[in-house]
N, C-alpha and C positions, 0 to 999 in steps of 0.2 A: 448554362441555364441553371437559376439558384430552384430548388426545391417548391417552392409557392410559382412558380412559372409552368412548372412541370405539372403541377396538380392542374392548375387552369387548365395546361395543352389536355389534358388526359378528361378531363370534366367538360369541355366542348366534344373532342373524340365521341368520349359515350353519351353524350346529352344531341350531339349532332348525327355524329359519324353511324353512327349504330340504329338511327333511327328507319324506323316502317310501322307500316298501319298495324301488324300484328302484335308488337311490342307496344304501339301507343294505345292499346286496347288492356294487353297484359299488367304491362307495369304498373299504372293508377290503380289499377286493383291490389298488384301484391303488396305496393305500396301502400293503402289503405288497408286494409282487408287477408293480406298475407297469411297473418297469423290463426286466422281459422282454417287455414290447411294444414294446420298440427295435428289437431284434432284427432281425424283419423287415424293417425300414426299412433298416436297414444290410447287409444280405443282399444286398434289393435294388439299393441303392444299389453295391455291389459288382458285383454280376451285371449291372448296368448298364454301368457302368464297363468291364467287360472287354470286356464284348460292340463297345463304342465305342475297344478297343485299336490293334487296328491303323488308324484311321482318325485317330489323334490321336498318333501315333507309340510310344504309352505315357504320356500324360502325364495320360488322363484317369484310364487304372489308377493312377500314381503318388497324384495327387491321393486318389483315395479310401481309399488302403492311407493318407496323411498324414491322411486328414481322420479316420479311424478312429481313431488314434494320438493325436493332439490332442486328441479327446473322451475316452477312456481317462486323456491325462494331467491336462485340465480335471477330472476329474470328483473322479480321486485327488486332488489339491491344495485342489477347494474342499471335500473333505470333511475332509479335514486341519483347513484354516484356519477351516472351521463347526465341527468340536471344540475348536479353540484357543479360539474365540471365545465359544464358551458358556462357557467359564469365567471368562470376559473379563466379561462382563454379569451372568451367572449369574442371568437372568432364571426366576422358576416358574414350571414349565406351569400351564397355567387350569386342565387337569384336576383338579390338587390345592390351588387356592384358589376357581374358580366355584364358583355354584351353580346345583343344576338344570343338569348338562352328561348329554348323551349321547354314555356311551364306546363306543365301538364299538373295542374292541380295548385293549391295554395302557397304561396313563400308568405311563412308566416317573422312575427320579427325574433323568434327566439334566438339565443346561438348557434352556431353552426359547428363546432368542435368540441366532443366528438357527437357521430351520429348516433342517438337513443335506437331510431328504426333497428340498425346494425348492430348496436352494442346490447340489446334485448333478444335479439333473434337469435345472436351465436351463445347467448348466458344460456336460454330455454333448450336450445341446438345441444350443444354439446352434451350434457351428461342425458340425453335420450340418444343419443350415437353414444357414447362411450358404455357409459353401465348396462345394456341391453346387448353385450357383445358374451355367446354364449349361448344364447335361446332367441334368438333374434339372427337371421342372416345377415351378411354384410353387406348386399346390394341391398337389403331394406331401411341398414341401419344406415344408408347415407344419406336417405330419404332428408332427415332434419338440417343437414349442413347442405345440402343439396337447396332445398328452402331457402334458409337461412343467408346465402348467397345472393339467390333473385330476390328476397324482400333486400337486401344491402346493394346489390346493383341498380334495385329502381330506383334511386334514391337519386341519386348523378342524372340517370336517365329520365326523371320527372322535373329534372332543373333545381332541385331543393338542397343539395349537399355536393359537396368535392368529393373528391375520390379518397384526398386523407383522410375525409372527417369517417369514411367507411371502414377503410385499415383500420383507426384509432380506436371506433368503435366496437370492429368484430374482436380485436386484440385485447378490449377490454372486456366485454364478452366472455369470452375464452377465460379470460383470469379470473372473473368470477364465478364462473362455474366452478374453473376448478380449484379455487380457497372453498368453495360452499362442498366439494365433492370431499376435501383431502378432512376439512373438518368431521364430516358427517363421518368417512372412516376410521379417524381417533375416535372418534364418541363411541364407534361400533365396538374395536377395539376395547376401548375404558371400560364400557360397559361392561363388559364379562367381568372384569374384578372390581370393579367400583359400582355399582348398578345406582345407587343413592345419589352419592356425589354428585355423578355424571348427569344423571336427569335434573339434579337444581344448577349445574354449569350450563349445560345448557339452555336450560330454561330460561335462566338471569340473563344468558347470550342475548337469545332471543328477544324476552322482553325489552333490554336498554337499548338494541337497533331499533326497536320500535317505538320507543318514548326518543332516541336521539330524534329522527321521521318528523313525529309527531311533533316536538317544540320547533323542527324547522319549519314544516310545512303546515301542520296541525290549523283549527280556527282561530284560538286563542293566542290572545294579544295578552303582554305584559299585564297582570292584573297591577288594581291602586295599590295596595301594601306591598308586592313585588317592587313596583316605580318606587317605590318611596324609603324602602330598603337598600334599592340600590343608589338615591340621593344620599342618603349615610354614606354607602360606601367611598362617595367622592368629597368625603368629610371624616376620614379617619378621627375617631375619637375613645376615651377612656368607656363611655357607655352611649345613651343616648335618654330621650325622657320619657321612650314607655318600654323600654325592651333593653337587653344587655349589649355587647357590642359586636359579637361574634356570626350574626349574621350579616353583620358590615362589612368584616375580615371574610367573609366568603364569598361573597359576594366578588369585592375587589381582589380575589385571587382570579375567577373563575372570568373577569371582567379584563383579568392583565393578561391571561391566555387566549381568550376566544374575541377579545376588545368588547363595549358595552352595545352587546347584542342583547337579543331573547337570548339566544343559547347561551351567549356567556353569562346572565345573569344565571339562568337554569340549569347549568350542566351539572353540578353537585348534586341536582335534587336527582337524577340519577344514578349518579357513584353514590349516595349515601341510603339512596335505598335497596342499592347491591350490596353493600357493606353490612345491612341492617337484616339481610337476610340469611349472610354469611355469617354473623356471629350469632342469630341464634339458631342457625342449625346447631353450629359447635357449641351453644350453652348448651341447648338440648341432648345432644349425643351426648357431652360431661356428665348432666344430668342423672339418664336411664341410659347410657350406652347403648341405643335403639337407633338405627340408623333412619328406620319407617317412621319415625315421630318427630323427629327431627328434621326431616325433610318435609315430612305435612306443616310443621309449624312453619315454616320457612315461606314453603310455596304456598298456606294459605294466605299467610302475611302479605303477599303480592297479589291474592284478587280483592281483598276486602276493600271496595270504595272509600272507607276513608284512611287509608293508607296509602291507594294507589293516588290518591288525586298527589299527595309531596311527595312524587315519584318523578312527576313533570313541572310540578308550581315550584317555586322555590320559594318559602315564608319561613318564618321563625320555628315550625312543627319539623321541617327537612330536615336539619340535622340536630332537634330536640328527637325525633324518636331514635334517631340514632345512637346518642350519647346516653339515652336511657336504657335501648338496647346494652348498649357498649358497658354501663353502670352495673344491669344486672350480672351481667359474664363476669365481669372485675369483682361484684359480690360476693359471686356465686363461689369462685376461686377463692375468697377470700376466708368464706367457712363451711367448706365443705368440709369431708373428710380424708385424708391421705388413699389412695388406691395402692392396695398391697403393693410394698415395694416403691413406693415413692416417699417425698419428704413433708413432714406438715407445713401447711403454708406459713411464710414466716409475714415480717412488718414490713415488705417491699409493696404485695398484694392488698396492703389495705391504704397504701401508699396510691397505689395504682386507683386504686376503689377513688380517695379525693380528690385526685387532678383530673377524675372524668365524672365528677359529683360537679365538682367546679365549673370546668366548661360546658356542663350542662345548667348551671346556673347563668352563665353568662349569655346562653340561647335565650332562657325561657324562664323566670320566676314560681313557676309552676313545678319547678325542680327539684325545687324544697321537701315535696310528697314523696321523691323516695327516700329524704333520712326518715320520715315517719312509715314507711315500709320497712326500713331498718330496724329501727325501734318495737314496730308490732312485732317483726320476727324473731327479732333477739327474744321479746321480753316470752312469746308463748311457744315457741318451738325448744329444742331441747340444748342450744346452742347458747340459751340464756346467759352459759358460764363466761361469753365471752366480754358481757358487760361487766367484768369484775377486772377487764383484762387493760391494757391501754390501747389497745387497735382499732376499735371504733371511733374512738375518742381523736385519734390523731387522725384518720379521712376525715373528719367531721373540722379538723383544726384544719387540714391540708385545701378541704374545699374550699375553706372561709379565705385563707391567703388567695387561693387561686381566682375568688372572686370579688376580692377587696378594690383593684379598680372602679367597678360599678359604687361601691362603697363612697372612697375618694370622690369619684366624678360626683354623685349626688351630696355631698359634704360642703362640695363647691356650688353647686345650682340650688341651692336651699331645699334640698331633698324630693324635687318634682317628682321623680317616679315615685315615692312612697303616696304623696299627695296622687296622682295617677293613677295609683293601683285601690286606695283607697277609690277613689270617685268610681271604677270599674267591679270594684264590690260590692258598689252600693249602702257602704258604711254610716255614710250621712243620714240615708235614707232610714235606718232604723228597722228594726226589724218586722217584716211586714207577710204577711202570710196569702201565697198565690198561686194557688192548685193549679190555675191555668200554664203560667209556666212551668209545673213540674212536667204538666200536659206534652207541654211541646218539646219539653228538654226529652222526656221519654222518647216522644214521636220521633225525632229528630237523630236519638242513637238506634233505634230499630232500623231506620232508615239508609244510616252512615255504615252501619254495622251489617246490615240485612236480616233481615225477621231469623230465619233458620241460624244465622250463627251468631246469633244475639242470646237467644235463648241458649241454646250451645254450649254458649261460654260459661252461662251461669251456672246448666246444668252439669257439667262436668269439673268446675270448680268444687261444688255440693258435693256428688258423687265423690270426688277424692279425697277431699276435706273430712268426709265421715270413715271412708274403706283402708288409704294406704296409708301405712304407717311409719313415722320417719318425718325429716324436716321440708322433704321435698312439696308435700302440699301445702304445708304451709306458708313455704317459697312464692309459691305461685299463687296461695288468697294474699298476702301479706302485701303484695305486691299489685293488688287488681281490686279486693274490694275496697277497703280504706278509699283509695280515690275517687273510683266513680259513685262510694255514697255519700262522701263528703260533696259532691256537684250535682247527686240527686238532693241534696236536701240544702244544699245552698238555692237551688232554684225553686224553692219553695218561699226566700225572702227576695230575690231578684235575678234577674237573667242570667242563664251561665248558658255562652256560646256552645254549639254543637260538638266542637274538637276540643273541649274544655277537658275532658276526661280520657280520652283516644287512649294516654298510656295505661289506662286501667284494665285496656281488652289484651295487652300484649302477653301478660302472663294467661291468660284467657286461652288465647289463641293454644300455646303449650297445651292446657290443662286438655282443651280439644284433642290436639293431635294425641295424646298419652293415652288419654281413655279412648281412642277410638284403633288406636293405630298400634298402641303399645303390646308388646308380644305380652311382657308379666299380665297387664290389665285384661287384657283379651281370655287367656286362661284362668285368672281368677274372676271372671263378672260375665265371660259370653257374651260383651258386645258385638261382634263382627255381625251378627243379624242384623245390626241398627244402623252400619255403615249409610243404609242406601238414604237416611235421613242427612247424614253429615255431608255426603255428596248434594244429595239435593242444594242443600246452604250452600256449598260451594260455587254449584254451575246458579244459580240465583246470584249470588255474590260478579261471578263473573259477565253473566248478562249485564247486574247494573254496573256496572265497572264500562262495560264498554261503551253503554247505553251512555255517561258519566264526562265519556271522551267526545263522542259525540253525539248530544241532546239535541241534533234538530233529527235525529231519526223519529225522535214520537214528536215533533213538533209543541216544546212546551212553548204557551206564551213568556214572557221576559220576566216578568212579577213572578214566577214560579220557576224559574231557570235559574238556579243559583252562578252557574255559567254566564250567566247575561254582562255581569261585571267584569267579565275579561274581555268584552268583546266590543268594536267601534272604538276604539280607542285608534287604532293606525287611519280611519276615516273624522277625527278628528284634526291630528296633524294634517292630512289631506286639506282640510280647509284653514287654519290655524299657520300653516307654514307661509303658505304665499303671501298673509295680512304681513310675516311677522318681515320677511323678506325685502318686502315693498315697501313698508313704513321705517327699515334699517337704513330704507337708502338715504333717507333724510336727516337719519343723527339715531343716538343711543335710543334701545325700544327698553322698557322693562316690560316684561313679561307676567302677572301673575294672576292668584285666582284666591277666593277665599274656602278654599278648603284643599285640603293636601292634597288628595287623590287627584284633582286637576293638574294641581301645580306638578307635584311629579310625574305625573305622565304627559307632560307638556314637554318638561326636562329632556324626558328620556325621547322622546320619539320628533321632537323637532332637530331639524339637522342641525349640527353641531352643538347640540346638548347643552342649550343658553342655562345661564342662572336663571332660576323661576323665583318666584314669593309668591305667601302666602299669608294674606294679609287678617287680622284677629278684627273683625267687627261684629264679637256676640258671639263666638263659636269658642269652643276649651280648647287649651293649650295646647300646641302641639308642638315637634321637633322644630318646625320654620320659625317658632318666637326664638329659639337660642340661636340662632345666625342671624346673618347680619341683616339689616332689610333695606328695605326700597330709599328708605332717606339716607341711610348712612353710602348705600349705591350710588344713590344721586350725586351726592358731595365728593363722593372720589372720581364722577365721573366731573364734575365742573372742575374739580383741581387738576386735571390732566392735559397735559399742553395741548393736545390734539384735539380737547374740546373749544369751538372759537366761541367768543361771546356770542354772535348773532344765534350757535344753534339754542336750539328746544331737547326737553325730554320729554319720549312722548312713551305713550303704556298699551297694552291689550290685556284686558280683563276678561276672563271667561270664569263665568258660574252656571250653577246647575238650572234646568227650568226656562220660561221665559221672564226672566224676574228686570226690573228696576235697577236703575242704578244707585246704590248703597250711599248714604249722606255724604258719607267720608270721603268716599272716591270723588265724588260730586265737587267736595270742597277742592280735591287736591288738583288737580286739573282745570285748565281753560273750557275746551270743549270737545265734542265727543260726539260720536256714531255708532249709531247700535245697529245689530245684527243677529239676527234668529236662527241656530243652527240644527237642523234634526240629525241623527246619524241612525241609518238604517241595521240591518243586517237580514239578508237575504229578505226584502219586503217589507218586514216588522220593526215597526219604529222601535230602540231601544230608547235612547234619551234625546231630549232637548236642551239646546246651552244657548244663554246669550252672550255673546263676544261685543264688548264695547271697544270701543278703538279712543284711545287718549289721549289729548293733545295738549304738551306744554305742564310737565310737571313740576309742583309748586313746592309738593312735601304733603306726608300724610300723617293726621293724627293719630298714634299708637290706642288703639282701647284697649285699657285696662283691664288683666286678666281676671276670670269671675269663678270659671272652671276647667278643672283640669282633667 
């Protein structure tokens, strides 16, 4: 008898053999409802606990508030990794291939391998039996595996699971309790000699399980500049025509490991905001050798809204704050001063300084702002001497090689992105003066920033700027004002996006945590009375941060939900796939749309990831004019043996709106059907698209580019 015979024999056994009215009464309950018979158990294990407080100094209350905590997080994780995992086996429940089963309750169609019921029950189970051995009896503490048990036997018993899928699960169970128990121990442990460290390792622990969660299961869909980001990626090139290349290259790293998912597009944007919190603690601690301000900078850096959103997004800011991070630390090393008994920095450090000035020019354009940090701080800090020296000079020479690519490639394309970045400055426009946008650029960083640590920043910029003495304030204005008042008074002649200045708050966030947290600062100024305001900003910061992940808890309408643009996009393909499928059967489909953001997430989320267009009738230039298009498609599709003369090439158009069909298209095609698409989400219309269906493609007039 092979092993899948044996679980059948055993899964009739207890779904048949074991059945009476008293058990068919019990089990749909434990089975449903099980788990509010913990309850108790942890009540009393509490009210134990306390009552045993002052006799144990607080450590048996401690314990139990931890062992609480443990089982909540055991219990989230293996119910995680029990849904991962059934899609892993995609084992069928017996309900829907036994025969002769008795259902006592729903056979839903999920997988069957392993059981969540079981694998949840033994996670929460265990470490309330194990850590509560001590002050706790042993016939009480088996109370929870005792449970834990009958909720995993009803399961067989209610016709919904085998008997494997319950081993599978209480065994997975079990292991995550206790990786979540042996960790919690090292932390316990760490902590006596690391007290700092430990709470930002942890902390980072915590938050990346949670953003991993959250891009798997999370509301958000691939936003348009994500799709369209990672259409580069499947175009490896020297640059591209509004951005450097480097979040191409990351993209198709992160895409070769996890394949082109959400998550594989997104997983760096969480390694690089673990990384981005790791290097500035360690700038910080080089800094003041403060291990308490260092860790505020760190950990504030992970609630402020607009840091956390490229935590889970991945765009061109994911690993630009990073490598700016990364810039400062390589700076910061590079003119500091030797610590007794060390060596002064030699030309390797400033070496380092341009190959991470570079790759941060190849993210983001806007990179350029820390050699003019550079420059302020050399010229007014007291380090001036080093502009006499050749070191600045060679990161400044080393960055330009490192980003000469982008160079090249624009030498070749008639220098698009320069013409690009002008028309996004608004250079043409000439100089024009619009208080209303300084209006909203303000509103817009109070906002991003959070009222309380907006102010914050400034104000303890000020404050140190005037009090401590030394290059270190300087570090940190040199590096924060310059930028965000260059994009405050750029938006006084034309729009400058909200995250236009982000890297302005970063030495910000520092000057925060120093003046607030910093031992020297604290005895010479008596701030520590004023903490309860910098906390305020934080738990603020944190509410909108979460409020940020999920915006339908206040229910914004869409037009006010910055969020809205990620969302409906996988109920597009929903309707989009079956046109594109159907009309495949008939001969080559081209696919496109006249604005990018369709086109690439058309790309990415129709199955098997068609070539899209995006066709120029009256809109600026964008990436899809430098490949190839629909006419040059067409002709390699008519030269190909496999096309017979008798077929057609036929197209699906989708634009925004219920809009008309466009001259051009009109021309290029025989005839056509149109279609009105809304896509909801939860109720609330977001957008409407019309999808034209096209028959018999003829060729389409390129228009002539106007802007860029």
């Amino acid at each position: 008898m092979d092993i899948n015979s044996l679980d059948s024999n055993l899964y009739h056994l207890i779904n048949q053999g074991t059945a009476n009215g008293i058990f068919d009464v019990i089990m749909p309950f434990l089975s449903a409802k099980g788990y509010t018979l913990i309850f108790p158990f942890a009540a009393y294990m509490l009210w134990l606990a306390y009552r045993k407080k002052n006799e144990s100094d607080g450590e048996t209350w401690n314990l139990a508030l931890w062992t609480v905590l443990i089982s909540v997080m055991a219990c989230f994780l293996s119910d995680w990794i029990s849904n991962e995992l059934k899609h892993v086996f995609g084992r069928i429940r017996p309900c829907h291939v036994e025969e002769g089963v008795r259902l006592l309750g729903t056979c839903t169609k999920s997988a069957s391998m392993p059981s969540g019921h079981a694998t949840n029950s033994f996670a929460y189970a265990f470490p309330l039996f194990f850590m509560t051995r001590g002050y706790i009896l042993t016939r009480w503490r088996i109370y929870p595996l005792v449970l834990a048990s009958l909720v995993a036997y009803s399961r067989p018993y209610t016709g919904v699971h085998y008997p494997g899928d319950i081993v599978a699960g209480a065994l997975l169970g079990v292991s995550i309790a206790a990786l979540v128990m042996y960790l919690f121990g090292y932390a316990k442990t760490r902590y006596k000699s690391s007290p700092h460290t430990t709470v930002l390792y942890v902390s980072l622990l915590v938050l990346s399980v949670f953003r991993i969660f959250y891009i798997l299961h999370g509301p958000l869909d691939l936003g348009p500049d994500e799709a369209h980001y990672w259409e580069w990626s499947r175009h490896l090139d020297l640059s591209y025509y509004s951005k450097g290349p480097m979040i191409a290259y990351l993209i198709a790293l992160g895409t070769a490991i996890f394949g082109d998912t959400v998550f594989g597009v997104r997983f760096l944007a969480v390694v690089l905001s673990v990384l981005s919190s790791l290097l500035l603690y360690k700038l910080v601690f080089e800094m003041y050798r403060d291990e308490a301000a260092a860790l505020g900078s760190a950990l504030i850096y992970q609630v402020i809204p607009l840091f956390t959103a490229f935590s889970v997004i991945f765009s061109i800011d994911s690993p630009f704050l990073f490598f700016w991070i990364l810039s400062l630390y390589t700076f910061h090393r590079a003119i500091a001063e030797p610590v007794p008994g060390g060596r002064r920095t030699g030309i390797d450090a400033w070496i380092l300084l341009g190959i991470s000035l570079g790759i941060g020019l190849l993210t983001k354009y806007t990179m350029a702002f820390f050699h003019l940090g550079i420059l302020v701080f050399l010229v007014m800090s007291d380090r001036r001497y080093l502009l006499r020296t050749i070191r600045p000079y060679v990161a400044m020479l080393v960055s330009l090689i490192v980003f000469s690519p982008v160079i090249i490639w624009n030498a070749r394309h008639d220098w698009v992105t320069l013409r690009h970045t002008a028309g996004q400055a608004h250079i043409a426009e000439g100089f024009n003066i619009s208080i209303r946008n300084l209006g909203e650029l303000v509103g817009s960083q109070i906002g991003i920033v959070t009222p309380v640590l907006f102010v914050l920043i400034f104000y303890a910029l000020h404050k140190l700027y005037h009090t401590e003495k030394g290059y270190r304030s300087m570090f940190l204005t040199a590096f924060s004002i310059p930028v965000v008042a260059f994009f405050f008074f750029k938006s006084i002649q034309g729009k400058v996006q909200a995250n236009w200045a982000m890297t302005g708050y970063i030495t910000g966030i520092v000057a925060v945590a120093w003046y607030y947290w910093g031992s020297d600062v604290q005895a010479a100024t008596g701030t520590r009375k004023n903490k309860v305001v910098l906390w305020t900003g934080i738990v603020i910061a944190l509410v909108v941060t979460i409020v940020s992940h999920y915006p339908s808890i206040i229910k914004l309408p869409p037009k006010l939900d910055p969020s809205s643009r990620l969302l409906g996009w996988h109920q597009l393909r929903d309707e989009i796939g079956p046109l594109y499928r159907t009309l495949s059967t008939q001969g080559p489909v081209l696919l496109f749309s006249d604005r990018y953001q369709i086109s690439s997430e058309l790309a990415f989320y129709i199955d098997g990831h068609p070539t899209t267009y995006c066709i120029n009738i009256g809109r600026r230039m964008d990436q899809y004019d430098l490949w190839p298009d629909m006419n040059e498609e067409a002709e390699q599709i008519r030269r190909s043996r496999s096309f017979a003369a008798a077929e057609q090439i036929n197209g699906i158009f989708v634009t925004w709106g219920d809009s008309d069909m466009p001259s051009p298209v009109v021309k290029a095609f025989d005839r056509f059907e149109k279609k009105v698409i809304k896509v909801y989400d939860k109720g609330t219309e977001l957008r409407v698209y019309t999808v034209i269906i096209c028959y018999n493609f003829k060729g389409l007039d390129r228009g002539a580019i106007e802007t860029y």
